[in-house]
C-alpha positions as CSV (number, residue, x, y, z in Angstrom):
1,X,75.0,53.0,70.6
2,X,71.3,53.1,70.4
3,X,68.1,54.8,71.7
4,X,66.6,52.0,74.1
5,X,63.9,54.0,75.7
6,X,62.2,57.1,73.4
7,X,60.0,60.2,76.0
8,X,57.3,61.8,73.8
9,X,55.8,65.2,75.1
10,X,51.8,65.3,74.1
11,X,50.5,68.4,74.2
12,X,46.9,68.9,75.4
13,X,43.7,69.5,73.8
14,X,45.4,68.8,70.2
15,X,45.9,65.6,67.7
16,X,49.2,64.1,68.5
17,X,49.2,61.9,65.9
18,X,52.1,63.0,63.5
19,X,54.4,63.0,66.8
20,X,53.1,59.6,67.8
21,X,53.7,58.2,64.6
22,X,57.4,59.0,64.3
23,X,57.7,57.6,68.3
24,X,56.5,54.5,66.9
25,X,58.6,54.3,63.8
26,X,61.7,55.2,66.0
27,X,60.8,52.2,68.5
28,X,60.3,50.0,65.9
29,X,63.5,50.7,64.3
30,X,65.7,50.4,67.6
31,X,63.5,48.4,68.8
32,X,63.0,50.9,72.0
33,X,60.5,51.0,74.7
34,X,58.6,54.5,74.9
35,X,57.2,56.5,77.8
36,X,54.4,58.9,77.3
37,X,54.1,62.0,79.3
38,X,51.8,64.6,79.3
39,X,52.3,67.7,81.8
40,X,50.3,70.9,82.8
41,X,49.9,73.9,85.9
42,X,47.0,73.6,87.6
43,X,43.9,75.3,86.7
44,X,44.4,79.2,87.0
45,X,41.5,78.9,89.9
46,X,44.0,77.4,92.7
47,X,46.5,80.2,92.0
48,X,43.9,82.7,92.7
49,X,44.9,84.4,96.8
50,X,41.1,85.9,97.0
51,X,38.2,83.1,97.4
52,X,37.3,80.5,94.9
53,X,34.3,78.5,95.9
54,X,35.5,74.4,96.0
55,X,32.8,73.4,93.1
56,X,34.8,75.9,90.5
57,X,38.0,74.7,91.7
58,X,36.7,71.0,91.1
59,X,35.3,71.4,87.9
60,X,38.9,73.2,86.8
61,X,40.9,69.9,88.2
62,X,38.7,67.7,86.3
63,X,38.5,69.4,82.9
64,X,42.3,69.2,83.3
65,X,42.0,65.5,84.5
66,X,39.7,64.9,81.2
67,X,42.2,66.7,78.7
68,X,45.3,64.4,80.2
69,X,42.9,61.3,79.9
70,X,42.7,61.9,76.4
71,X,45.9,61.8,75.8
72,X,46.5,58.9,77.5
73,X,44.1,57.4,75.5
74,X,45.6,58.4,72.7
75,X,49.0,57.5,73.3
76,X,48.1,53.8,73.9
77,X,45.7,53.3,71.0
78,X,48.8,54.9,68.8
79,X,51.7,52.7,70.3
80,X,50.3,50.0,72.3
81,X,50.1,47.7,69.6
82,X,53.6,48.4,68.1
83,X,55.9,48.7,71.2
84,X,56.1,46.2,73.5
85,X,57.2,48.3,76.3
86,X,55.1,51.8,76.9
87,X,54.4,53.6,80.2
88,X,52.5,56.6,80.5
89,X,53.7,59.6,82.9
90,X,50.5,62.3,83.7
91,X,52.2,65.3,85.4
92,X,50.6,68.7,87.3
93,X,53.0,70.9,88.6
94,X,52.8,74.5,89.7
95,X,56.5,75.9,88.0
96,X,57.9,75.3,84.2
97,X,56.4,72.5,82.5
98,X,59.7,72.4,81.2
99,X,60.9,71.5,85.1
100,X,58.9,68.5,85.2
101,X,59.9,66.8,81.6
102,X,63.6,67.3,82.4
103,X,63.7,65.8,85.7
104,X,61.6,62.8,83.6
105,X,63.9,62.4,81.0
106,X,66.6,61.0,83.5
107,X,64.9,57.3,82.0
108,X,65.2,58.2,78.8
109,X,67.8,58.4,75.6
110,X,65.9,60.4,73.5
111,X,63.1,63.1,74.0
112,X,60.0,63.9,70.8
113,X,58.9,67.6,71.2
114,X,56.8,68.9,69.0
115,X,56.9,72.4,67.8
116,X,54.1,74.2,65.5
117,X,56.1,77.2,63.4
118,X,52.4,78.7,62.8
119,X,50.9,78.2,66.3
120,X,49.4,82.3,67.1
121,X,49.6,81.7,70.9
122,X,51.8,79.6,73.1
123,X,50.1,78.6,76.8
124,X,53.2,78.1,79.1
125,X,50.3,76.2,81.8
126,X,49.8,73.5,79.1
127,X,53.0,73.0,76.5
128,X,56.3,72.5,77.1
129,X,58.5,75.2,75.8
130,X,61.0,73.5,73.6
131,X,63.5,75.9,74.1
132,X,63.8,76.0,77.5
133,X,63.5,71.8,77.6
134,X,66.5,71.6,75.3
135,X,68.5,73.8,77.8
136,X,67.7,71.8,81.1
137,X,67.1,68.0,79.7
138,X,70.8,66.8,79.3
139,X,69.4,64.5,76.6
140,X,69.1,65.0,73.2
141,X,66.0,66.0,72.2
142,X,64.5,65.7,68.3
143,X,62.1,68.7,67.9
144,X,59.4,67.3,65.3
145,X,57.6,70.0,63.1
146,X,53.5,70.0,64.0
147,X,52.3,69.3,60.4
148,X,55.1,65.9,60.1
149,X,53.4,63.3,60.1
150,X,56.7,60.6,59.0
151,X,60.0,60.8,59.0
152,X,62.6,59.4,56.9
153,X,65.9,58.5,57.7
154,X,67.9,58.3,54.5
155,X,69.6,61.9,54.3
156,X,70.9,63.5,57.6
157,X,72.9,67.0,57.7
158,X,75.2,68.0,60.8
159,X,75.4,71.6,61.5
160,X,79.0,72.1,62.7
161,X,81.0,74.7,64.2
162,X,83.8,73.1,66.4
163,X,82.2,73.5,69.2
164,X,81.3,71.6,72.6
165,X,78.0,72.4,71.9
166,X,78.3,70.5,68.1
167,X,80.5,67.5,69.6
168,X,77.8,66.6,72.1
169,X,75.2,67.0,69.1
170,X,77.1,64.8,66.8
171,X,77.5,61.7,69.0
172,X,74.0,61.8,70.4
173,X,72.9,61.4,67.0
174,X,74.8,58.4,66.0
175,X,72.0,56.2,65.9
176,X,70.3,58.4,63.5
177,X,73.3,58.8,61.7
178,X,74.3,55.2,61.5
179,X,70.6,54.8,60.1
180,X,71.2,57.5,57.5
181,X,72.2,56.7,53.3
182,X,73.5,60.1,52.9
183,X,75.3,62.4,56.0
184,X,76.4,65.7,55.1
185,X,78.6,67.9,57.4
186,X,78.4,71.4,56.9
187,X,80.2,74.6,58.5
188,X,79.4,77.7,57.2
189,X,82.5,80.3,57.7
190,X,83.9,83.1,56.0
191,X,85.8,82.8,53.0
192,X,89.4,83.7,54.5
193,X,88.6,80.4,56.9
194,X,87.7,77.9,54.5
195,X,90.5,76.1,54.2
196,X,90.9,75.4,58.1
197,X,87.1,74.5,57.9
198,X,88.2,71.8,55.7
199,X,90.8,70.9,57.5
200,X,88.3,70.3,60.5
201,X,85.9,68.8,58.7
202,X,88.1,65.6,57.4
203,X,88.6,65.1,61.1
204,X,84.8,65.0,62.0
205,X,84.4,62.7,58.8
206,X,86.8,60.3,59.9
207,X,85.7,59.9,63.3
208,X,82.3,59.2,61.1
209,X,83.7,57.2,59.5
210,X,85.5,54.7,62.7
211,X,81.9,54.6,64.0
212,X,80.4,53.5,60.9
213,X,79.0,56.5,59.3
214,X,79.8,57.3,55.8
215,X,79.7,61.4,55.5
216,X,81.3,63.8,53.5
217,X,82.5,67.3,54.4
218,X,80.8,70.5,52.9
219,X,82.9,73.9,54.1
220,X,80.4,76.4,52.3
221,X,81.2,80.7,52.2
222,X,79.0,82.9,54.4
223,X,76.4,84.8,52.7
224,X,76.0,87.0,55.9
225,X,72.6,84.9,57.1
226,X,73.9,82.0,58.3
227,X,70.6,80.4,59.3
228,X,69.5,80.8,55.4
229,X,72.6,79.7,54.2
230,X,72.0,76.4,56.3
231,X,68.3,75.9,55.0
232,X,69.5,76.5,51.7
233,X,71.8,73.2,51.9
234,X,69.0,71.5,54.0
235,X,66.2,72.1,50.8
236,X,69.4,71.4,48.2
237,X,69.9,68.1,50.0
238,X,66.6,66.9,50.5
239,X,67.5,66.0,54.1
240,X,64.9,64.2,57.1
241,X,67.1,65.4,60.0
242,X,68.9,68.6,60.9
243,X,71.3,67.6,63.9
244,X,72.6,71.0,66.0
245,X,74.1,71.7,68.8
246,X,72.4,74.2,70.8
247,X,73.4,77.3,72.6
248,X,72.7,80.3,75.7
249,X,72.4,80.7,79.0
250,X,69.6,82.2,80.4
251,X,66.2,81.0,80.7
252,X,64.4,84.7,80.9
253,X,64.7,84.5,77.3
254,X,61.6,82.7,75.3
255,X,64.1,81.3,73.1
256,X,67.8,80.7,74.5
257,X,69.3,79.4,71.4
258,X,72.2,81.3,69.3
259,X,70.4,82.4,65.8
260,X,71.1,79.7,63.2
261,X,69.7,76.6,65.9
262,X,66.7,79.3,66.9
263,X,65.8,79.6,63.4
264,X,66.1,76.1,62.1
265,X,63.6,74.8,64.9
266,X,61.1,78.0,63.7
267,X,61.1,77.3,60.1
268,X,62.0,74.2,59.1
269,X,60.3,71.6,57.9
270,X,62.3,68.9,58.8
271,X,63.1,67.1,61.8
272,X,65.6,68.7,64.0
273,X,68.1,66.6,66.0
274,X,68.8,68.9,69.0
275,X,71.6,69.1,72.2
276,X,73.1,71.5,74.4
């Protein structure tokens, strides 16, 4: 199993060049093609139902037509030179960005968001929220911290709970795991349950283990913060890539993730290896 085609999501009117960086590493290393996309509503203007006059409406579509240039420009000056196959996918759609980079992602194994913990605004008309994307894409998707600018690939740490939601997490990161020095499997449960934690976990190391991947097991006691508990092991372990299985259901909700996934894409600063 590998990743033979990468998407990357650029946001506008900001350096994408930590994001870009890691695309091209990835491609390099499974030896993948890459397809760019940038995506965005059209200007507020053409929503409007009272009267516009045409030369505001014009100068709206081409500042946006300007801002996806740039990208462009920067995704081929990034990866052009490294991957041998690129394409580049300009979207403007009047719904969800998220809409458009889901229905996208049907050509691809793997899909690069990037998320900024610190950002003090969020414009749904111009970024993809990564929540919602992870819900709808049926890909896995590795949400890449804003201020990353490289990613290593030597420790990896699988969040697991026995769920569907975990299984389909774990095998769509295989090729990150099989890449990986060091995998760690951890399952955070009460005390009274430990034992049939561990129990669980030899089962998810040995199936590891048949696909290559040498992992170890780490049932650890519930401090009543799960999510902390989890970034405690991450920071003990030094690890690149968090891999999660994600949960919810409805997409009224800025975030539709269950707490520990929600707060390991907000504050880590790691990679995080994502799937519903």
């Amino acid at each position: 199993m590998t990743y033979a085609t990468l998407m990357v999501c650029l946001q506008l009117d900001r350096s994408n060049a930590g994001l870009l960086e890691i695309a091209g590493s990835l491609a390099e290393r499974f030896e993948a093609g890459v397809i760019g996309i940038a995506t965005c509503q059209p200007p507020q203007s053409m929503f409007n139902t009272v009267y516009v006059p045409a030369d505001l409406i014009e100068r709206d579509r081409e500042a946006i037509k300007n801002r996806i240039a740039n990208a462009e420009a920067e995704f081929r000056t990034a990866l052009g030179a490294r991957v041998k196959n690129i394409r580049w996918r300009p979207m403007m759609m009047f719904g969800p960005l998220s809409d458009c980079v889901a229905g996208e992602a049907r050509n691809a194994d793997l899909v690069l968001a990037n998320v900024d913990r610190g950002a003090s605004s969020f414009d749904p008309s111009r970024n993809v929220n990564v929540g919602d994307l992870v819900m709808q894409v049926g890909r896995p998707v590795l949400v890449v911290p804003a201020a990353l600018e490289k990613l290593r690939m030597e420790r990896a740490i699988v969040g697991w709970n026995d769920t569907r939601e975990s299984r389909r997490a774990i095998v769509d990161a295989l090729p990150f795991l099989e890449q990986a020095a060091h995998v760690s499997v951890v399952e955070i449960a009460d005390e009274s349950e430990l034992a049939e934690v561990r129990l669980r976990l030899e089962d998810v190391v040995e199936w590891l283990k048949r696909h290559g991947v040498a992992a170890r097991g780490i049932a650890a006691p519930s401090s009543g913060d799960d999510a902390s508990r989890l970034n405690a092991i991450v920071e003990e372990q030094e690890a690149d890539v968090i891999v999660a299985g994600a949960y919810g259901h409805s997409r009224l909700r800025e975030w539709v993730f269950g707490g520990v996934t929600k707060d390991l894409l907000l504050n880590a600063d790691v990679c995080s290896l994502v799937s519903h």
